[in-house]
BAGUVEX-889707 format. One line per 3 residues: number of its first residue (from 0); for each residue x, y, z of C-alpha. Coordinates in pm, 1 decimal, m for minus. Each point is the difference from the previous one (the first is absolute). Layout:
BEGIN
NUM) X,Y,Z | ...
! end
This chain:
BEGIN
0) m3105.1,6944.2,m4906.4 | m252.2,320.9,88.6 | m233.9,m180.1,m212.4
3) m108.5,m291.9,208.2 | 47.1,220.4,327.8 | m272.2,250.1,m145.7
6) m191.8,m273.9,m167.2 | m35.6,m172.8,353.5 | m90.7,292.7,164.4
9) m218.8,230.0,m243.2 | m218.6,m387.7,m2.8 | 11.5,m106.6,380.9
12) 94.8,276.6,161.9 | 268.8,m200.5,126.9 | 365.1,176.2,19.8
15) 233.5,m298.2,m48.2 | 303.6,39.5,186.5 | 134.1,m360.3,m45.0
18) 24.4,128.0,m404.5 | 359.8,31.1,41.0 | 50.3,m328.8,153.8
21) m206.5,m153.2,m305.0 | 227.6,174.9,m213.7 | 330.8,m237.1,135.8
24) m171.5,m278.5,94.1 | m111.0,m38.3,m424.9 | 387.5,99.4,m102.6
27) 114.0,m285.2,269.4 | m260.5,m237.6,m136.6 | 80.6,34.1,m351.1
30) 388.8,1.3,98.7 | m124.6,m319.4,209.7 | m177.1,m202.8,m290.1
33) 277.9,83.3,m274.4 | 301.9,m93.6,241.1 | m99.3,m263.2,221.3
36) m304.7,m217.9,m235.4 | 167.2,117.8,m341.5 | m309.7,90.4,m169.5
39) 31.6,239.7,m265.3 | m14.3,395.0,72.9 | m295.0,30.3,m185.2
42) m163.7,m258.6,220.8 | 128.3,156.9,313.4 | m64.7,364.1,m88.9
45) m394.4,m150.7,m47.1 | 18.6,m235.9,277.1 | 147.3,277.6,265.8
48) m244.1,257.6,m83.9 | m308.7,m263.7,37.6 | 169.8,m96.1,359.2
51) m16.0,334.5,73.4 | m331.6,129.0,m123.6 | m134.5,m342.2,216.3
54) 234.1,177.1,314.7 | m184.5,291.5,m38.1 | m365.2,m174.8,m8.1
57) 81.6,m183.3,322.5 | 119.9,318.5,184.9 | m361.0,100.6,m46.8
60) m189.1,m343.4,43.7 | 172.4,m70.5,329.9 | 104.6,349.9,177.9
63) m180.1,281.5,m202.9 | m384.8,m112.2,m36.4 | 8.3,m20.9,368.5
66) 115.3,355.1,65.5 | m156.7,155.2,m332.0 | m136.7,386.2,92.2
69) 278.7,54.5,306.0 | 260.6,222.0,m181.4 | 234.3,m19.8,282.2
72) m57.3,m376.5,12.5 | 57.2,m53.3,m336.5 | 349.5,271.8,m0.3
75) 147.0,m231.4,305.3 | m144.2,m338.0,m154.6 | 143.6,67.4,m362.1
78) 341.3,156.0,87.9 | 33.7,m304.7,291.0 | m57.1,m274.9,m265.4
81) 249.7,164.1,m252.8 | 227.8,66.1,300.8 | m33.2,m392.8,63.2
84) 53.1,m94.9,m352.3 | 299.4,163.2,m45.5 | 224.2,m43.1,301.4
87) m165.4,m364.5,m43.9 | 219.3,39.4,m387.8 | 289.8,101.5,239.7
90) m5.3,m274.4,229.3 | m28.8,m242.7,m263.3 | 352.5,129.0,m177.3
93) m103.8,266.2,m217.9 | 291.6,235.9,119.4 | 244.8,198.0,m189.9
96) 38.3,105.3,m336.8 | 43.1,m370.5,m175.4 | m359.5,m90.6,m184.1
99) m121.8,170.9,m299.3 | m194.7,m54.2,m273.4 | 150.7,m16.5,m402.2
102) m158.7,316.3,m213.4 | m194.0,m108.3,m253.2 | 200.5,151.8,m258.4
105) 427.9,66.2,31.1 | 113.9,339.1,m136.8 | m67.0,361.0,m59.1
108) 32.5,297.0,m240.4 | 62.3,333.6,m4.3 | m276.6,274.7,43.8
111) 160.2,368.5,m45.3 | 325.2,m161.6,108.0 | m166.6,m155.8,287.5
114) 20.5,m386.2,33.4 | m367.2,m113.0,56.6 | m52.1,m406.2,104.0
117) m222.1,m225.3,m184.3 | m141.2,m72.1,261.3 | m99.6,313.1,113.5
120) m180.8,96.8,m358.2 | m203.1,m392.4,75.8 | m101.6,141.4,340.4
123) m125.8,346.5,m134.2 | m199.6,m203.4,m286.8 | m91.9,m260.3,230.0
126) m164.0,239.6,252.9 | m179.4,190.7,m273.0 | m152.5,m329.3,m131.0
129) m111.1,m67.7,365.6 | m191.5,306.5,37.7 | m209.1,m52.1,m293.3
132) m51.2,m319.1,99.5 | m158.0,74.6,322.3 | m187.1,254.4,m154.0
135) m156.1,m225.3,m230.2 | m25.0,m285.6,268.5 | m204.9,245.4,207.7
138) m248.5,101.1,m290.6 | m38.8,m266.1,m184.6 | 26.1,m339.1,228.8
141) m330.5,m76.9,235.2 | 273.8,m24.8,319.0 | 198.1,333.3,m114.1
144) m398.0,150.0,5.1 | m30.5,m127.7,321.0 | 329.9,113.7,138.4
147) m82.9,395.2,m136.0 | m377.0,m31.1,131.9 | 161.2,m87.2,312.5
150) 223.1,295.8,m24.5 | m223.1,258.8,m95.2 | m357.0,m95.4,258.0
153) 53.9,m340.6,223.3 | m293.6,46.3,172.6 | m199.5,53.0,m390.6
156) 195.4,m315.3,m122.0 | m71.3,m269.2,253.5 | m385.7,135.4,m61.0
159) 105.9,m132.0,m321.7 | 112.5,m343.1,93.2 | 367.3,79.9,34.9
162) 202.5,m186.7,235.5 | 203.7,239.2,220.3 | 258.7,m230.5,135.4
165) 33.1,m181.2,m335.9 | 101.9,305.3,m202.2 | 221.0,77.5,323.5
168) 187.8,m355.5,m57.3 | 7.1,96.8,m402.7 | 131.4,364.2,105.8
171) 270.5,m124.4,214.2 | 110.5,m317.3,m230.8 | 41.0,260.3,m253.6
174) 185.6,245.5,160.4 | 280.8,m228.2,150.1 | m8.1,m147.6,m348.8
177) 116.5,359.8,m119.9 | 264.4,9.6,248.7 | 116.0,m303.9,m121.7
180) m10.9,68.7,m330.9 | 187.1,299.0,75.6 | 288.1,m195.1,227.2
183) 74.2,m213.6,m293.4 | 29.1,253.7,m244.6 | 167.7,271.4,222.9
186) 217.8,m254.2,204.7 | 247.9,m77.0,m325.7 | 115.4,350.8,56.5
189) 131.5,m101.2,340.7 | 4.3,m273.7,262.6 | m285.1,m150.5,171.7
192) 39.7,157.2,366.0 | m263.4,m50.2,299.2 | 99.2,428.8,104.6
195) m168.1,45.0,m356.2 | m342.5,m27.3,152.2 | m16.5,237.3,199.4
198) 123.0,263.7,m259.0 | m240.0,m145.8,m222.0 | m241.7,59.9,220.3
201) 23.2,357.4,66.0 | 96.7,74.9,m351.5 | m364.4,m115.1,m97.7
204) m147.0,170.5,295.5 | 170.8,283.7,m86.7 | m117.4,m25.2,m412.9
207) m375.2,m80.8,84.7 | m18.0,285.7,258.1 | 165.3,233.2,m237.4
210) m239.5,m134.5,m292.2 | m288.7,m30.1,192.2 | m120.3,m298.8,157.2
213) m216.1,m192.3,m210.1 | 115.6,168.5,m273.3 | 140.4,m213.1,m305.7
216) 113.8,321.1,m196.6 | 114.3,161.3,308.5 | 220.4,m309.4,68.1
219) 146.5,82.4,m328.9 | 60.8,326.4,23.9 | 161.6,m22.4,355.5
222) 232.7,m287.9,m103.2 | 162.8,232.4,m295.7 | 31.9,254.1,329.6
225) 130.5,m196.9,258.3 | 245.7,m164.0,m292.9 | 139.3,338.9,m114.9
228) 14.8,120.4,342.6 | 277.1,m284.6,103.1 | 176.3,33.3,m262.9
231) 51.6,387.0,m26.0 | 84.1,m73.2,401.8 | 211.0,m287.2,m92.4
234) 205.0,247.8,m264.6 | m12.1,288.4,175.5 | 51.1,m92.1,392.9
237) 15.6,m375.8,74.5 | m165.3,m295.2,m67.3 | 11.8,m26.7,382.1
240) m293.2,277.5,17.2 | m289.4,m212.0,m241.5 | m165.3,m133.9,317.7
243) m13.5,336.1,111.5 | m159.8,151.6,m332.7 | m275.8,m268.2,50.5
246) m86.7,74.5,339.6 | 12.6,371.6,m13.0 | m204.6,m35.0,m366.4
249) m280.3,m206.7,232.1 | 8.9,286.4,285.9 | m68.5,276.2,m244.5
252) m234.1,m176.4,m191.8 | m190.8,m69.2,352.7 | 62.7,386.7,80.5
255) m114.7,219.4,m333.0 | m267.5,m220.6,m177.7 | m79.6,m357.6,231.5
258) m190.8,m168.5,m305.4 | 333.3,m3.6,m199.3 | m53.3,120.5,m325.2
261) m272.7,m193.7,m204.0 | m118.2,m155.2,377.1 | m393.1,72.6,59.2
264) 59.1,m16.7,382.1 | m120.6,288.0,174.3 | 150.0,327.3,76.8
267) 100.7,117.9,345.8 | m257.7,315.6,m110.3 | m204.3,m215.6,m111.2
270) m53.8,m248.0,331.8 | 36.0,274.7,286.4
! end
């Protein structure tokens, strides 16, 4: 999920705060094309992640381009539109607790006497085979060039011929892609709820602050974190208190070292 959050921003500079609302609208789309057209899950799982990845290319064709530079702008524009989108998914009946996705694989086994999903060793696999994929995408595919050029000196790479708003569409069709591909591999866990966006949401913010933004290995590093932190909270005081470890994890973060850990963002030192 803190993978196409980072991704978006570390390329575009773009902090997309409609990431969480991605992340439901793909488990509701996939949920939508399995139950209601009866195409297979396969199909659905590839057909609601395209849907979104297109979502996410929009958001920037129509709203973003327009307001591209104005970080305020783009805070209000971003977290309006996935505002919209999701109490849109309420309004249109997604309420409760009664959709949810099949896991991909029934069962478990034990680990040290611990009973460890299937589905849970598919999403750690799953997320390490994403990584390296983006990290090959990005050095050895002429648009993942683009996209790091883009990243590293904007200014240097559309000198080059690079098209700023193009690799901006790529960045953010990418990134809600991730989300998606995260909702339907996290949402068999649970049920597909519209209040799961805006933990989403923050939970990312919260991991790619930590990590650094723009920072893949960062992101990595910070989701292991953030993950042990809720659930030594969860054991030890209440599962009631995770929001709380994320938000007080993001004010530290911003109060002993700004750039997160791997971030390249300057220090307060540093810019007064």
């Amino acid at each position: 999920m803190s993978l196409g959050f980072t991704l978006v921003y570390s390329i575009s500079r773009l902090p997309n705060f409609a990431h969480g609302a991605l992340y439901v609208t793909s488990g509701y789309l996939v949920w939508l094309i399995l139950n209601k057209i009866g195409l297979p899950y396969p199909v659905s799982i590839v057909l609601g992640i395209g849907l979104t990845g297109l979502i996410g290319a929009m958001i920037y064709r129509f709203a973003l381009i327009r307001i591209r530079g104005m970080e305020i702008s783009e805070i209000i524009a971003t977290y309006a539109i996935g505002l919209a989108i999701i109490e849109g998914l309420r309004w249109g009946g997604l309420r409760g607790s009664t959709y949810s996705l099949p896991p991909f694989m029934e069962g478990s086994f034990l680990i040290s006497g611990i009973n460890v999903d299937y589905q849970r060793i598919i999403i750690l696999i799953t997320g390490i085979a994403v990584f390296i994929l983006l990290y090959l995408f990005t050095r050895y595919t002429k648009i993942g060039l683009a996209l790091k050029g883009i990243a590293q000196d904007e200014r240097a790479a559309m000198m080059l011929g690079i098209d700023s708003d193009f690799t901006a569409i790529i960045s953010l069709a990418i990134g809600s892609g991730l989300a998606g591909f995260a909702a339907v591999f996290l949402m068999p866990l649970g049920n597909i709820v519209v209040e799961t966006g805006y933990s989403v949401l923050i939970f990312s913010i919260a991991v790619s602050i930590i990590g650094g933004l723009g920072s893949w290995t960062g992101v990595i590093l910070a989701s292991f974190i953030i993950g042990f932190a809720q659930i030594l909270t969860e054991v030890f005081i209440s599962s009631h208190y995770q929001m709380v470890v994320a938000l007080l994890a993001i004010i530290l973060t911003l109060l002993i070292k700004p750039s997160g850990i791997f971030g390249k963002q300057k220090e307060l030192e540093d810019r007064v």
